[in-house]
Backbone as CSV, one residue per row, in Angstrom:
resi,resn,N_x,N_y,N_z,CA_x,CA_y,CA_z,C_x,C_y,C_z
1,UNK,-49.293,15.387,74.137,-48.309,15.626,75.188,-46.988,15.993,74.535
2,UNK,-46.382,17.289,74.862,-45.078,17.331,74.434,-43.845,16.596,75.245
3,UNK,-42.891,16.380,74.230,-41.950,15.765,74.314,-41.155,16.129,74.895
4,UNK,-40.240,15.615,75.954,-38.854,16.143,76.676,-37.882,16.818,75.686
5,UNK,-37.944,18.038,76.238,-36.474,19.324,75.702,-35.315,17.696,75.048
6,UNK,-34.801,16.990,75.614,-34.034,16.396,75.772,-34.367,15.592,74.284
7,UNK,-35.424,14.517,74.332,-35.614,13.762,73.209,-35.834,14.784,72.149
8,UNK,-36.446,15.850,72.149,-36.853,16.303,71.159,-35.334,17.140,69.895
9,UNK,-34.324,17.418,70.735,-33.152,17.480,70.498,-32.253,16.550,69.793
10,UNK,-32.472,15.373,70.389,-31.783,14.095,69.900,-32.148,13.798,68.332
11,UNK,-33.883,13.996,68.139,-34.554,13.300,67.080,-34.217,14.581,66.076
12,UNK,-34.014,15.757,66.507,-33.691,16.361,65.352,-32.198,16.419,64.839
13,UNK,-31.602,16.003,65.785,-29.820,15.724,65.605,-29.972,14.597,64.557
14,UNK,-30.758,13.761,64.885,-30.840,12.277,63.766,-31.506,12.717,62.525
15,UNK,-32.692,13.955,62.403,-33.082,13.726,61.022,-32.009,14.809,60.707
16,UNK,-31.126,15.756,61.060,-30.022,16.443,60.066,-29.283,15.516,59.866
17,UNK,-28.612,14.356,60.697,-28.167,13.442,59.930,-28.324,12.831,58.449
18,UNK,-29.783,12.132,58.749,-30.628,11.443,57.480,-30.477,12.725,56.361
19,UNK,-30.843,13.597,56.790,-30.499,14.736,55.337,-29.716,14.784,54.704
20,UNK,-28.493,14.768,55.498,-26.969,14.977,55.324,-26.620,13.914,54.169
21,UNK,-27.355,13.083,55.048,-26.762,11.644,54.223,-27.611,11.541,52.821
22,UNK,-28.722,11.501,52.862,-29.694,11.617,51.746,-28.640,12.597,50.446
23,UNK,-28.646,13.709,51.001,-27.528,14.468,50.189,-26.737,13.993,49.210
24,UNK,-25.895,13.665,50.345,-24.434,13.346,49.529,-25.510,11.843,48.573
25,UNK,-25.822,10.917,49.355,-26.194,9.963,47.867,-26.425,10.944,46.572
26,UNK,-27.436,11.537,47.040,-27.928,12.015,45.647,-26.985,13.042,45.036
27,UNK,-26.437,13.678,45.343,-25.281,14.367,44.719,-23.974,13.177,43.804
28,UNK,-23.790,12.344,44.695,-23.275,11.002,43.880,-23.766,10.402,42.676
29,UNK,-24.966,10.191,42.862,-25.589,9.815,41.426,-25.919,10.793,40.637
30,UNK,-26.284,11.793,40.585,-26.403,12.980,39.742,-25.156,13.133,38.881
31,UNK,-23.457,12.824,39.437,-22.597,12.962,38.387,-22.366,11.820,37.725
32,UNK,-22.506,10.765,38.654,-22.751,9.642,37.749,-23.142,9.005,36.587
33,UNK,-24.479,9.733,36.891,-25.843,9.372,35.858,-25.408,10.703,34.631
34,UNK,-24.533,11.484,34.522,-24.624,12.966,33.990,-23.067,12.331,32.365
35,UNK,-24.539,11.943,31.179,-23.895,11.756,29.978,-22.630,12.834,29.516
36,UNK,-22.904,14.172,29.445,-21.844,14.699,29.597,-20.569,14.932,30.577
37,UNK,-20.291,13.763,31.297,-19.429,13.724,32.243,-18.118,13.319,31.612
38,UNK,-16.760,14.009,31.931,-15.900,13.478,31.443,-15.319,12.095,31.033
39,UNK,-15.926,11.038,31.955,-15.562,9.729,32.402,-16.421,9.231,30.947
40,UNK,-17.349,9.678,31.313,-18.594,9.147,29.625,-17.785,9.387,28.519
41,UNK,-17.279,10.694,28.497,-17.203,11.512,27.341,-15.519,10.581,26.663
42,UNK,-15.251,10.377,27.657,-13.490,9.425,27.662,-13.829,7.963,26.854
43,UNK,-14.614,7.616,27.227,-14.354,5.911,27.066,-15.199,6.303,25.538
44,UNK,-16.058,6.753,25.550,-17.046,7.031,24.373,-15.985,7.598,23.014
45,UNK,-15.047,7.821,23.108,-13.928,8.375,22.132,-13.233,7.045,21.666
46,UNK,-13.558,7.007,20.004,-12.481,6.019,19.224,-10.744,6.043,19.360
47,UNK,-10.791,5.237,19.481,-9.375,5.408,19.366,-8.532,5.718,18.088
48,UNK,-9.346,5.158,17.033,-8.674,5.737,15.640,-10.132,5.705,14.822
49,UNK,-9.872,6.850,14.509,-10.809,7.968,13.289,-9.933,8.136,12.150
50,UNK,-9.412,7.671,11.730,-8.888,7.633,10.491,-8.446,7.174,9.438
51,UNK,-9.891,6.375,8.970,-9.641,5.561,8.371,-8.886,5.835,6.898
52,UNK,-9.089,6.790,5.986,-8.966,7.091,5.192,-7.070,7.280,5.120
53,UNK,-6.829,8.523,6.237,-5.107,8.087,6.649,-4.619,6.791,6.019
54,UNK,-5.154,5.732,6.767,-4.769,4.866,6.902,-4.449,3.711,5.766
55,UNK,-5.569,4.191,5.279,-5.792,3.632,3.585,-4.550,4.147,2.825
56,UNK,-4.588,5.947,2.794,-3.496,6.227,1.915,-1.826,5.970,2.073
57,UNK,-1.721,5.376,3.402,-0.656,5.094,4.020,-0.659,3.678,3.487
58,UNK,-1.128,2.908,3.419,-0.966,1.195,3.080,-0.856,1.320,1.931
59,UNK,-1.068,2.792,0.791,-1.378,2.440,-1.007,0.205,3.470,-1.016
60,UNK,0.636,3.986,0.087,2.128,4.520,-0.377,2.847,3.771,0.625
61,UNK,3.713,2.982,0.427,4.572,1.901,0.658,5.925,2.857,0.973
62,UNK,5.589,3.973,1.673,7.381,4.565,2.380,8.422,4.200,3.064
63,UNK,7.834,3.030,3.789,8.521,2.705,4.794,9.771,1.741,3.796
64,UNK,9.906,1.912,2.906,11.300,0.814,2.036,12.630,0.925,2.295
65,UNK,12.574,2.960,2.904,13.885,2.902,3.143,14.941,3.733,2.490
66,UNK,15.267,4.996,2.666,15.839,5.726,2.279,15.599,6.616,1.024
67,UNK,15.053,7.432,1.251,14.731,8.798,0.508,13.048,9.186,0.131
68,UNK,12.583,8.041,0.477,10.812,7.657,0.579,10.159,9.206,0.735
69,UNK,11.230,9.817,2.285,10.108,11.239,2.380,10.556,12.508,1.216
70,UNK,11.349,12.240,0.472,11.525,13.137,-0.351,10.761,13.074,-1.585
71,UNK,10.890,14.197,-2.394,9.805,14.534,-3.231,10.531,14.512,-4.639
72,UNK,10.155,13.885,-5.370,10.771,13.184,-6.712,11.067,14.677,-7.560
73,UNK,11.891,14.820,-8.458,12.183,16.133,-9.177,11.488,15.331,-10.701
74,UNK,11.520,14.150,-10.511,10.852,13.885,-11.939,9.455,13.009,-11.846
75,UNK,8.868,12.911,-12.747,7.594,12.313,-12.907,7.425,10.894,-12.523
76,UNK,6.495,10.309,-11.966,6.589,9.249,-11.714,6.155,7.960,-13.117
77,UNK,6.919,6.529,-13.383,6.914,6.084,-14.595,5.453,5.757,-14.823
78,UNK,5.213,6.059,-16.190,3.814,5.690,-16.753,3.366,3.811,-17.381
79,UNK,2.554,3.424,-17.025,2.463,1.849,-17.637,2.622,2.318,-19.242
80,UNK,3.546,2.327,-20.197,3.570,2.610,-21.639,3.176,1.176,-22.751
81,UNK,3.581,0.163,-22.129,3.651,-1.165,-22.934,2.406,-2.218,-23.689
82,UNK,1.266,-1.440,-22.582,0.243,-2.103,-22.781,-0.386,-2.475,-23.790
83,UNK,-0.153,-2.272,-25.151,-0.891,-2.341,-26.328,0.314,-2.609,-27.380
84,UNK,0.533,-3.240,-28.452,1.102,-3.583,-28.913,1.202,-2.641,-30.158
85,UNK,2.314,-2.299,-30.814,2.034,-1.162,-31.511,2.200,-0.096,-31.157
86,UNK,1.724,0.515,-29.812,2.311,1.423,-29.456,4.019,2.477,-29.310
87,UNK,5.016,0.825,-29.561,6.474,1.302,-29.832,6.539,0.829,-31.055
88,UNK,7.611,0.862,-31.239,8.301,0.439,-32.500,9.015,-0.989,-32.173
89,UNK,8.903,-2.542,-32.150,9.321,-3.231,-31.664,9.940,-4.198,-32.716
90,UNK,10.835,-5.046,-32.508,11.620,-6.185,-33.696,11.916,-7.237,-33.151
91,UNK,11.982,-8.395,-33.932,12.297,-9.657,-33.012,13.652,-9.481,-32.292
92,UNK,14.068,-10.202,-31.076,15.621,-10.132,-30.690,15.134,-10.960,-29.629
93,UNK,16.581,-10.841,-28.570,16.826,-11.798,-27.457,16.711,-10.117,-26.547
94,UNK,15.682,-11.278,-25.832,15.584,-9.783,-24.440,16.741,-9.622,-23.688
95,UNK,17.804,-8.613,-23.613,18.559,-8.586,-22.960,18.665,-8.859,-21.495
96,UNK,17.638,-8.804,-20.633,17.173,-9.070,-19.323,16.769,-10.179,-18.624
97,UNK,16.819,-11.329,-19.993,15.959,-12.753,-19.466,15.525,-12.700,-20.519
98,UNK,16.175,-14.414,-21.034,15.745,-15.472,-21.972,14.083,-16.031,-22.053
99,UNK,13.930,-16.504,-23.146,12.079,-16.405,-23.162,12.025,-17.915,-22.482
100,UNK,12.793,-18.661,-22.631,12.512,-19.995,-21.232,12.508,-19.421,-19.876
101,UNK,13.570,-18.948,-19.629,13.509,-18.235,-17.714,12.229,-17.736,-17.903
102,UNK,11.686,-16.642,-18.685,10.330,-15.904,-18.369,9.440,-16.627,-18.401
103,UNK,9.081,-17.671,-19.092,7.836,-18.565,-18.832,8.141,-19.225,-18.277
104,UNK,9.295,-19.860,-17.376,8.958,-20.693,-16.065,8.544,-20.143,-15.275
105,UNK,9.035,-18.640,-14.938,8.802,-17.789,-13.615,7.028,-17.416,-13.969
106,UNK,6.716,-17.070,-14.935,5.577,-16.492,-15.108,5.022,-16.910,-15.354
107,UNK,4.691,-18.349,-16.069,3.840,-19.438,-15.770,3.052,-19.586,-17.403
108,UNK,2.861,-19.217,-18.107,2.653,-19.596,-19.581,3.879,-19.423,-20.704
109,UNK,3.395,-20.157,-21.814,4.091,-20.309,-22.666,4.689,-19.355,-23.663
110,UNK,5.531,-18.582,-24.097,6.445,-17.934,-24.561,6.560,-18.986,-26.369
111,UNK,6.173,-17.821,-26.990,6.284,-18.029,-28.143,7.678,-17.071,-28.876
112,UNK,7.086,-15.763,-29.230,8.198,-14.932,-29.695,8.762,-14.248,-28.959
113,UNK,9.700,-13.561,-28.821,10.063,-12.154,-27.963,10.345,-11.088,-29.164
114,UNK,10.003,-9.539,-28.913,10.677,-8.969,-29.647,11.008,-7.701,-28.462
115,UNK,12.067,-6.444,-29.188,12.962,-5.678,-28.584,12.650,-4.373,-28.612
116,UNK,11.734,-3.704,-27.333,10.872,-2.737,-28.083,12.114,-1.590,-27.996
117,UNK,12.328,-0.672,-29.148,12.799,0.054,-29.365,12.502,1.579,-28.677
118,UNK,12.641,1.690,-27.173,12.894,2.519,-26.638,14.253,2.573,-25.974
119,UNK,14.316,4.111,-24.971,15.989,4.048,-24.228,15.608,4.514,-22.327
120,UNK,16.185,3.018,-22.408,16.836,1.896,-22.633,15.990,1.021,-23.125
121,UNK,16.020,-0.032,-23.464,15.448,-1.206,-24.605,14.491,-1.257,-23.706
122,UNK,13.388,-2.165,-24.095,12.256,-2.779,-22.904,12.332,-4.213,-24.156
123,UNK,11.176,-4.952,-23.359,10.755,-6.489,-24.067,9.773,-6.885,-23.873
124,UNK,9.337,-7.471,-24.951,7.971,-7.926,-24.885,7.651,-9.552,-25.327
125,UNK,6.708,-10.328,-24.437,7.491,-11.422,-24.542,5.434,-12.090,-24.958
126,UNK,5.492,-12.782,-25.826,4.344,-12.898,-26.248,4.015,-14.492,-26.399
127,UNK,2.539,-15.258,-25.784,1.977,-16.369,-25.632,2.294,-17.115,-27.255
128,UNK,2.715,-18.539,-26.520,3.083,-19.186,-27.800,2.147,-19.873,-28.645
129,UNK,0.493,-19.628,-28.379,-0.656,-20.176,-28.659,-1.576,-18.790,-29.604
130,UNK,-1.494,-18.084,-28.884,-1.869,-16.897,-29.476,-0.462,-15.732,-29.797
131,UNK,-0.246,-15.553,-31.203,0.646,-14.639,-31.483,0.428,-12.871,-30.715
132,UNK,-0.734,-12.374,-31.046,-0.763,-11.269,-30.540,-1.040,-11.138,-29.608
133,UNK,-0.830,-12.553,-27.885,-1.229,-11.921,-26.971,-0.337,-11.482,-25.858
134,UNK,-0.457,-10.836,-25.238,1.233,-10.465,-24.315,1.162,-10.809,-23.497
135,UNK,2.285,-12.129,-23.003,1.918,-12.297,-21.406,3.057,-11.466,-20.458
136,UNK,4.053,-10.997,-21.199,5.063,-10.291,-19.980,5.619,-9.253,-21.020
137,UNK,6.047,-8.020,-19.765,6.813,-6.911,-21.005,8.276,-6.311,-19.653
138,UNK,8.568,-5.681,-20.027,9.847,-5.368,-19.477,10.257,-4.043,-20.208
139,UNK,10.012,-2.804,-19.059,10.204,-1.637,-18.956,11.327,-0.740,-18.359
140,UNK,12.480,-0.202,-19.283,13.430,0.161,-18.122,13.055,2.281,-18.436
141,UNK,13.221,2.888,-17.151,13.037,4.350,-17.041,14.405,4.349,-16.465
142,UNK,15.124,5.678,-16.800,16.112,6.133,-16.439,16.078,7.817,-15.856
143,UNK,16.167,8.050,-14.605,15.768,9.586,-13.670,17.271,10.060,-13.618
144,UNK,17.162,11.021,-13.246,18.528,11.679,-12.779,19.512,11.403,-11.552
145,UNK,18.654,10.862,-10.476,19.563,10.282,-9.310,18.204,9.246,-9.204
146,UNK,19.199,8.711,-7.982,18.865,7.296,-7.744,17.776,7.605,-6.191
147,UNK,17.837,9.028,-5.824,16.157,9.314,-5.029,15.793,9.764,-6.031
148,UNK,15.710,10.153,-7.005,15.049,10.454,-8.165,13.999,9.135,-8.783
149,UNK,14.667,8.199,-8.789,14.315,6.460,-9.147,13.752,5.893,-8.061
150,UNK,14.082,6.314,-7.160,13.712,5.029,-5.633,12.141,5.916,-5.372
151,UNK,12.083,7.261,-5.547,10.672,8.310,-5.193,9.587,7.805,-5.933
152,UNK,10.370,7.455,-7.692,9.417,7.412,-8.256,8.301,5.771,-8.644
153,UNK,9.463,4.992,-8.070,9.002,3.574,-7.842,7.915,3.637,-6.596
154,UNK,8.845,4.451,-5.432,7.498,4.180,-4.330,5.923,4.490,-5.135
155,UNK,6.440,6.187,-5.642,4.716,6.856,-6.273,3.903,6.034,-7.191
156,UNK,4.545,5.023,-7.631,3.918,4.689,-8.979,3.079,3.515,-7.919
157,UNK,3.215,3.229,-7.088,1.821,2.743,-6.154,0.721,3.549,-5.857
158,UNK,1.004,4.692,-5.732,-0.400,5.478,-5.059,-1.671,5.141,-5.910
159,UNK,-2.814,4.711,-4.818,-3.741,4.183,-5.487,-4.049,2.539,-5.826
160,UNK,-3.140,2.105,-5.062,-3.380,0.786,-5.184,-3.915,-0.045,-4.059
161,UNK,-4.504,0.033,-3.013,-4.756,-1.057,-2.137,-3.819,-2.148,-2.195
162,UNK,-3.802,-2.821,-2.953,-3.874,-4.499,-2.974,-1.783,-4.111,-3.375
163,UNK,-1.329,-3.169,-2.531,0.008,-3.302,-3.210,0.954,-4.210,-2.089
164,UNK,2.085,-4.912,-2.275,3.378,-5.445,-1.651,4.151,-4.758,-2.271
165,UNK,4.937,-4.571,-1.015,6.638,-4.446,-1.154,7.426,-5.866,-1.107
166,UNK,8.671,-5.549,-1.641,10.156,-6.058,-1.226,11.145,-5.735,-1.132
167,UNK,12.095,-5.719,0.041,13.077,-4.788,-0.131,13.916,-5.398,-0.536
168,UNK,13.699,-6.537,-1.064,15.343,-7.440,-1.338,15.199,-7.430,-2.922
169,UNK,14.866,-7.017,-3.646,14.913,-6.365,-4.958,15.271,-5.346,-5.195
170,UNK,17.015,-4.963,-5.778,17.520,-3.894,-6.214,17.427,-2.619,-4.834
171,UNK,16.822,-1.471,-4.770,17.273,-0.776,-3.569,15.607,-0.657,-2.541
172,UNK,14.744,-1.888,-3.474,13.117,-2.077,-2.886,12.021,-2.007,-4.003
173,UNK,11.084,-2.701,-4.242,10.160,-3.271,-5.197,8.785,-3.048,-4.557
174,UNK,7.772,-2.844,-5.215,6.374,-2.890,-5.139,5.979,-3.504,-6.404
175,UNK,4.412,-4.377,-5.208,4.083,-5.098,-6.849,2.378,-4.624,-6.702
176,UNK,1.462,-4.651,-7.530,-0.019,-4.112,-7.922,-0.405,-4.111,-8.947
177,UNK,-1.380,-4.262,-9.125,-2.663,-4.385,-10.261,-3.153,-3.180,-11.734
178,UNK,-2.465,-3.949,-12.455,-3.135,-2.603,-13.749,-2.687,-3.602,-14.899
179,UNK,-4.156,-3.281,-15.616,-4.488,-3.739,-16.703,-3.131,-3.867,-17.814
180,UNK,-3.383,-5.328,-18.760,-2.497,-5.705,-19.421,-3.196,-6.075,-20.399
181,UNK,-3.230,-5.075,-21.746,-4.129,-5.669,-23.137,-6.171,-5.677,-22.357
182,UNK,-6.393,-5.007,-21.422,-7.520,-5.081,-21.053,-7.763,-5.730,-19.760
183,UNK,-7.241,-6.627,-19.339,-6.884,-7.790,-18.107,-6.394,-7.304,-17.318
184,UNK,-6.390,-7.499,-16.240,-6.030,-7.313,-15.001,-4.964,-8.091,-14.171
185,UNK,-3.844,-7.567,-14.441,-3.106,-8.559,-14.360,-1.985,-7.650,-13.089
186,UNK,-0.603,-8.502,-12.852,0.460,-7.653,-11.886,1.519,-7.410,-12.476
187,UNK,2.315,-6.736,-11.705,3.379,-6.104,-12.367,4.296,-5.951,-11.297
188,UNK,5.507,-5.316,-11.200,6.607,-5.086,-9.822,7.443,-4.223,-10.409
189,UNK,7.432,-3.377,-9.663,8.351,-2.167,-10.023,8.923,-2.053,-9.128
190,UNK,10.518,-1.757,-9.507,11.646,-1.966,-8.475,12.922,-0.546,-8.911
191,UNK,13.058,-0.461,-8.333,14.711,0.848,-8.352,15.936,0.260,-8.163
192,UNK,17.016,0.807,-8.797,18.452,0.159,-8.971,19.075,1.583,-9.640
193,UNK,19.677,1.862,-8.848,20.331,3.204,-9.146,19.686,4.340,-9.611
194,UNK,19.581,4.580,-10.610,18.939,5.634,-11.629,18.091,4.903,-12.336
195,UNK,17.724,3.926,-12.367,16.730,3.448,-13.234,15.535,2.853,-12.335
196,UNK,14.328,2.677,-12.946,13.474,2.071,-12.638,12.635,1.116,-13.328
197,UNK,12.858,0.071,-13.121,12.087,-1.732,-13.669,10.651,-1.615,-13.537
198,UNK,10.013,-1.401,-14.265,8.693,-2.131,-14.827,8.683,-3.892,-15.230
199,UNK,8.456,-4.633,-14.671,8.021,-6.099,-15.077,6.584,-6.349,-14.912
200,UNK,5.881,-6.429,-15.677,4.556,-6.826,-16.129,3.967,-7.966,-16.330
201,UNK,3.464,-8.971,-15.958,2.830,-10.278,-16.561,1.633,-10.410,-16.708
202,UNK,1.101,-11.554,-16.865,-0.187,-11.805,-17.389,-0.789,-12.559,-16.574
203,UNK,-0.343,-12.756,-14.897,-0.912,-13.303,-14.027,-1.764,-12.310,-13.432
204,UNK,-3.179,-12.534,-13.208,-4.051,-11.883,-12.040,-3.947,-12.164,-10.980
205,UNK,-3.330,-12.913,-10.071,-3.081,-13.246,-8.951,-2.349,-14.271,-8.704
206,UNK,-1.405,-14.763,-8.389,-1.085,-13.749,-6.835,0.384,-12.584,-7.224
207,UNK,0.963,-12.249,-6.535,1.895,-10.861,-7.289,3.035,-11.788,-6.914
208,UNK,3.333,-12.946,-6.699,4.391,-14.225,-6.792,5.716,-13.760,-7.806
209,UNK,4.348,-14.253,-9.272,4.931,-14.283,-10.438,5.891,-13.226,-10.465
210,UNK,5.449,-12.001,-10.567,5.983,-10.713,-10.945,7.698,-10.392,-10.074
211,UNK,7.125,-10.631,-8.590,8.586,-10.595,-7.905,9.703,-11.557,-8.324
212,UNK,9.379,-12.987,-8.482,10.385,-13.968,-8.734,11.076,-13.350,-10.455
213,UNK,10.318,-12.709,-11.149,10.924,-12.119,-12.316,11.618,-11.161,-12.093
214,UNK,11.240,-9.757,-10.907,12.375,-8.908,-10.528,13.543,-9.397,-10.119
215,UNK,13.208,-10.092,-9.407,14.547,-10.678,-8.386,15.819,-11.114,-9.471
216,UNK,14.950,-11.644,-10.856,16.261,-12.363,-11.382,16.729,-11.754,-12.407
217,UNK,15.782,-10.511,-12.849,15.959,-9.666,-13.774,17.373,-8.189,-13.332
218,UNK,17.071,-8.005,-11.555,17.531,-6.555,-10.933,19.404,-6.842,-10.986
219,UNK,19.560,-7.936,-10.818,20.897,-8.478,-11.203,21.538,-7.789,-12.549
220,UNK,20.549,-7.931,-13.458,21.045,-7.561,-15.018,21.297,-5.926,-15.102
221,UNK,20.495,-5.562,-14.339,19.891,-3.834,-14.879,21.460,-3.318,-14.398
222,UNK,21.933,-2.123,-14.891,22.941,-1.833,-14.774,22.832,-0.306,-14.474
């Protein structure tokens, strides 16, 4: 039996509805579900990719403070002291600090000092148990200006991870790791006008030692 004109109208008004509606769901989940969708593609993004940046930024210590982004006209200072023999050295009084101050700050015993004969002087301050072994040396470099000195103190970090600053040493200090007689020991290099401080010890950890020796040494440097 067919159906009244009337109902038969109604029921198809209701299934274009159901279509309608069926639709749009599924058009909804289709962008949803769709991995290349911007919303995916957003949250799925690191926020920092750069690690390496980041590394070389923590092993150059710029942020000290005045002239950091400029580019040194001279070389940055070389570790020279490490081996004994290498200068020409004689007994004397280190002009920079007495061999008691240096072994309180630096923590072993101080036997001789002698005066290594470069310009400006450096010192070398040697264990009072073992004659030939070095526990601290003292390096002065002299640049042409004082961003000349402050450039080349920052550079002489590059490559270090494990480096600290201080800015309350002379015009700012870094301290890091390089071998002493074979050992692995710290050091702090600091700027004061035109010159630049090398202090070296024979501690491997922690970089303590090395700063409390700038601090009382940057006073002297002239």
């Amino acid at each position: 039996m067919n159906a009244p004109a009337g109902l038969r109208l109604g029921r198809l008004a209701a299934t274009v509805l159901l279509v309608e509606s069926l639709a749009g769901c599924h058009g909804t989940n289709t962008a949803g579900s769709n991995p290349s969708g911007s919303t995916h593609a957003a949250s799925a993004r690191p926020i920092s990719s750069q690690p390496t940046s980041s590394r070389a930024a923590s092993s150059q210590p710029t942020g000290l403070g005045g002239g950091a982004g400029e580019q040194p006209s001279s070389s940055t200072p070389q570790p020279r002291l490490s081996t004994p023999g290498s200068v020409k050295e004689s007994p004397g009084a280190c002009p920079y600090i007495g061999a008691k101050g240096f072994a309180d700050r630096e923590g072993d015993r101080v036997g001789r000092v002698t005066v290594l004969h470069t310009k400006p002087v450096g010192c070398r301050f040697y264990f009072q148990y073992e004659p030939n072994t070095v526990v601290g040396e003292i390096d002065v470099a002299r640049f042409a200006t004082a961003t000349d000195a402050y450039n080349a103190m920052v550079r002489s970090a590059n490559g270090h991870p494990e480096v600290q600053s201080d800015r309350s040493i002379g015009a700012g200090a870094v301290a890091f790791q390089t071998p002493l007689q074979g050992t692995r020991a710290w050091q702090c290099v600091f700027a004061k006008g035109t010159a630049v401080v090398t202090v070296r010890t024979r501690q491997p950890y922690p970089a303590l030692n090395a700063f409390v020796l700038a601090r009382v040494i940057a006073p002297r440097i002239k």
